[in-house]
C-alpha positions as CSV (number, residue, x, y, z in Angstrom):
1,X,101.0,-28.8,-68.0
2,X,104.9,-28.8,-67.8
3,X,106.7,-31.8,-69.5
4,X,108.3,-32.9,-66.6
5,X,104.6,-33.4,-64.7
6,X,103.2,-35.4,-68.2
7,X,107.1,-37.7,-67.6
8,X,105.7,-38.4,-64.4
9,X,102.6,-38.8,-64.7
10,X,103.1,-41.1,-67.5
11,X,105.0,-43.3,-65.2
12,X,102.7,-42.7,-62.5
13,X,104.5,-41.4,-59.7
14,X,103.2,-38.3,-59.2
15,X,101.6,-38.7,-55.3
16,X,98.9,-36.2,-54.4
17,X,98.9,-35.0,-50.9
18,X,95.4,-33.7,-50.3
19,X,91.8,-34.6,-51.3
20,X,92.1,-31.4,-53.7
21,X,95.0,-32.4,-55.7
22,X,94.7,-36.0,-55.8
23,X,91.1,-34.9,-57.3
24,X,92.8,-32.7,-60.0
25,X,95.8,-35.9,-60.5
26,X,92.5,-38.3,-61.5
27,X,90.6,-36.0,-63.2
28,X,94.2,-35.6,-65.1
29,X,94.6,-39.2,-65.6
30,X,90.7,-40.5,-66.9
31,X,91.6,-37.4,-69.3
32,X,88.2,-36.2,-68.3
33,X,88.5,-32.6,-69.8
34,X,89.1,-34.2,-73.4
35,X,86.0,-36.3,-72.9
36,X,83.4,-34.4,-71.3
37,X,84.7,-31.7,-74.1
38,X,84.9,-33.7,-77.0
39,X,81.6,-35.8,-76.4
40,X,79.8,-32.3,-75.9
41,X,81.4,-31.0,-79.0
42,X,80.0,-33.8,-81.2
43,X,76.8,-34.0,-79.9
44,X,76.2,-30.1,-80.4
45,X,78.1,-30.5,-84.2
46,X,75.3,-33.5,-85.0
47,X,72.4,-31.9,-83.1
48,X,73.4,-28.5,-84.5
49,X,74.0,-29.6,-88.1
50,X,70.9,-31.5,-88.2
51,X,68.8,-28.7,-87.1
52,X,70.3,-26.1,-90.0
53,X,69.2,-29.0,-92.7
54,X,65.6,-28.1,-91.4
55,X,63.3,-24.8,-92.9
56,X,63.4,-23.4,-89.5
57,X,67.5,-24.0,-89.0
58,X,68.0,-22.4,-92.3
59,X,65.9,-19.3,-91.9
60,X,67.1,-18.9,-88.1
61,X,70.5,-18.7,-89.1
62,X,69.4,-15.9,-92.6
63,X,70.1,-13.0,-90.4
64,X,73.7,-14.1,-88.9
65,X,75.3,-15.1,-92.2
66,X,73.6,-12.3,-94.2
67,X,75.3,-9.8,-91.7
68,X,78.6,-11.3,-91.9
69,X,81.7,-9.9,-93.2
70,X,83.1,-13.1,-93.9
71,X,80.5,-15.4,-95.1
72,X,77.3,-12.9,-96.2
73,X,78.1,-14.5,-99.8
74,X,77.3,-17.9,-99.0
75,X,73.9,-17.1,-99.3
76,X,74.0,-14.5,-102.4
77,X,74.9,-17.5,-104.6
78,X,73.8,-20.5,-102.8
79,X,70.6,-19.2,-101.8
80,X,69.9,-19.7,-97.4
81,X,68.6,-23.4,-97.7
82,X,71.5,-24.7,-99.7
83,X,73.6,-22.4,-97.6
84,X,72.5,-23.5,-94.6
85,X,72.6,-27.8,-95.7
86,X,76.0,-26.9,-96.1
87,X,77.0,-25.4,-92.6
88,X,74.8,-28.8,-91.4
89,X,77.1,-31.2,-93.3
90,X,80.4,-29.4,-92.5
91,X,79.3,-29.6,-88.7
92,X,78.4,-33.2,-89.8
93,X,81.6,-34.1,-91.5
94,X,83.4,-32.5,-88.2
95,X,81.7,-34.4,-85.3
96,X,82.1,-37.6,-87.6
97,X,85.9,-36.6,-88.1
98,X,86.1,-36.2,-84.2
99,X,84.6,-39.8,-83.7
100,X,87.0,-41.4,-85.9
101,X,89.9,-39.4,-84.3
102,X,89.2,-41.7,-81.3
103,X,91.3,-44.1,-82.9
104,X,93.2,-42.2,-85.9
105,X,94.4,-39.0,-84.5
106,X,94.6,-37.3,-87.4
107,X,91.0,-37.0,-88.4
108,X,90.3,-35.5,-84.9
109,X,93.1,-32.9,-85.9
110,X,91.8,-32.0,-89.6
111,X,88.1,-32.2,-88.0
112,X,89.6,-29.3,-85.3
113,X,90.5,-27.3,-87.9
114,X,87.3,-27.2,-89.6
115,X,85.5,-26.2,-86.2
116,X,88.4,-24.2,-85.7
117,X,87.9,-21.5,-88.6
118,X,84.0,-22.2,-88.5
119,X,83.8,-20.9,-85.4
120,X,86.2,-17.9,-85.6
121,X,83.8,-17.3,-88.2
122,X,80.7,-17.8,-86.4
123,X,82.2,-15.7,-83.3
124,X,82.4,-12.7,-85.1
125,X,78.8,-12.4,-85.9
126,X,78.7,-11.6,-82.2
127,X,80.0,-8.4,-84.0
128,X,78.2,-8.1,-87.1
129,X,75.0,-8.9,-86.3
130,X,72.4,-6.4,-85.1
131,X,70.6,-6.4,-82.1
132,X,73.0,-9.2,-80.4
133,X,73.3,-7.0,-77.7
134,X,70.3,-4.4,-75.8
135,X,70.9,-1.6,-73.8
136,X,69.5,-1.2,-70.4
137,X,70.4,1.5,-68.3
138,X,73.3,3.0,-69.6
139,X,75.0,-0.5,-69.8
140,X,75.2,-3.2,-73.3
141,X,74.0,-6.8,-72.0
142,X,73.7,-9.9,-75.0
143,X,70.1,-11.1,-75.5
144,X,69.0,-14.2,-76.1
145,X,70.7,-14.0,-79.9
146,X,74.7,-13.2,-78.0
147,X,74.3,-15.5,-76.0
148,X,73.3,-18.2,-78.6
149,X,76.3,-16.6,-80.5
150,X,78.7,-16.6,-77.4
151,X,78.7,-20.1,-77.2
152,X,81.1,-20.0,-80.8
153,X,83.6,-18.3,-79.2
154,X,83.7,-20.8,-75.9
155,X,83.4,-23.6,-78.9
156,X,86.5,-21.8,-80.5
157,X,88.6,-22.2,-77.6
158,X,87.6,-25.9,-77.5
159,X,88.6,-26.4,-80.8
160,X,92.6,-24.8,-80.5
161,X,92.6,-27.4,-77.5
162,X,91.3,-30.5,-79.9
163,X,93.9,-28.7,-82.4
164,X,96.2,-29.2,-79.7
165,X,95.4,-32.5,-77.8
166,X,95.1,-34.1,-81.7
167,X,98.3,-32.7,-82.8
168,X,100.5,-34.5,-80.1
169,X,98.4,-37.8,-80.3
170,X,98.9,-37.1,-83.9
171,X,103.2,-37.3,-83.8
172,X,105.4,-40.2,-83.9
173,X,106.4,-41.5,-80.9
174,X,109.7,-40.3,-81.3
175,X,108.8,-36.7,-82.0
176,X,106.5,-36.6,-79.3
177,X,109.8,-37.7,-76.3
178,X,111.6,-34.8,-77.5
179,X,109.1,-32.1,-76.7
């Protein structure tokens, strides 16, 4: 979105001509892509977390971060149910510092840059871990386990727009007229 469209905006006079674009201009202004995204995000960081702070979360995950060129030593030295309590409480501490960037931009930023890197990390085990993908005639599809492992990288992008989006709430007033 140009500068010159958030001035505007900002001031509301921006007029929308047709059904299509006075749709987008609302949608724009109930900042309903931050919402839908950043409610979803929590949700899935508490659900999510919870779940690896189970037997069943920890030992689902054993095969994903054992394969993993960035994080297979987690669970060398912590062992995969220690390991895996502390993916939970980092997706914990993030959707919490998400919440609380509601009103202090700056937690929301810092908790953007912990899903940030833990899902760059996570989206590489689309990579590194076997059988993410089958083959089926000649072609390579993702089973059930890409899929699940897709999602990261979708949640990746998410989080360099909450970088983003809790960055500029983040700057002074001042700092944020000149850009």
């Amino acid at each position: 979105m140009s500068s010159a469209f958030t001035q505007q905006e900002s001031r509301g006079e921006l007029a929308a001509s047709g059904p299509l674009t006075r749709l987008s201009l609302w949608v724009t202004l109930q900042n309903l892509p931050f919402w839908v995204l950043s409610i979803g995000m929590i949700v899935m960081l508490l659900w999510a977390g919870a779940f690896k702070m189970t037997k069943p979360g920890a030992e689902g995950i054993i095969p994903l971060v054992s394969n993993s060129p960035l994080i297979w030593w987690q669970f060398k030295l912590l062992g995969p149910y220690l390991g895996s309590d502390m993916i939970g409480a980092t997706e914990w501490t993030a959707a919490l510092l998400f919440i609380i960037g509601y009103a202090r931009p700056k937690a929301g930023l810092i908790g953007a840059l912990i899903t940030t890197m833990m899902f760059f990390i996570t989206s590489t085990m689309l990579l590194s871990t076997p059988d993410a993908t089958i083959a089926w005639r000649g072609f390579r599809y993702m089973n059930n386990l890409g899929l699940f492992l897709f999602k990261d990288v979708i949640s990746f992008g998410v989080s360099l727009y909450f970088i983003s989006y809790y960055g500029r709430k983040s700057m002074p007033d001042d700092a944020k007229a000149t850009s």
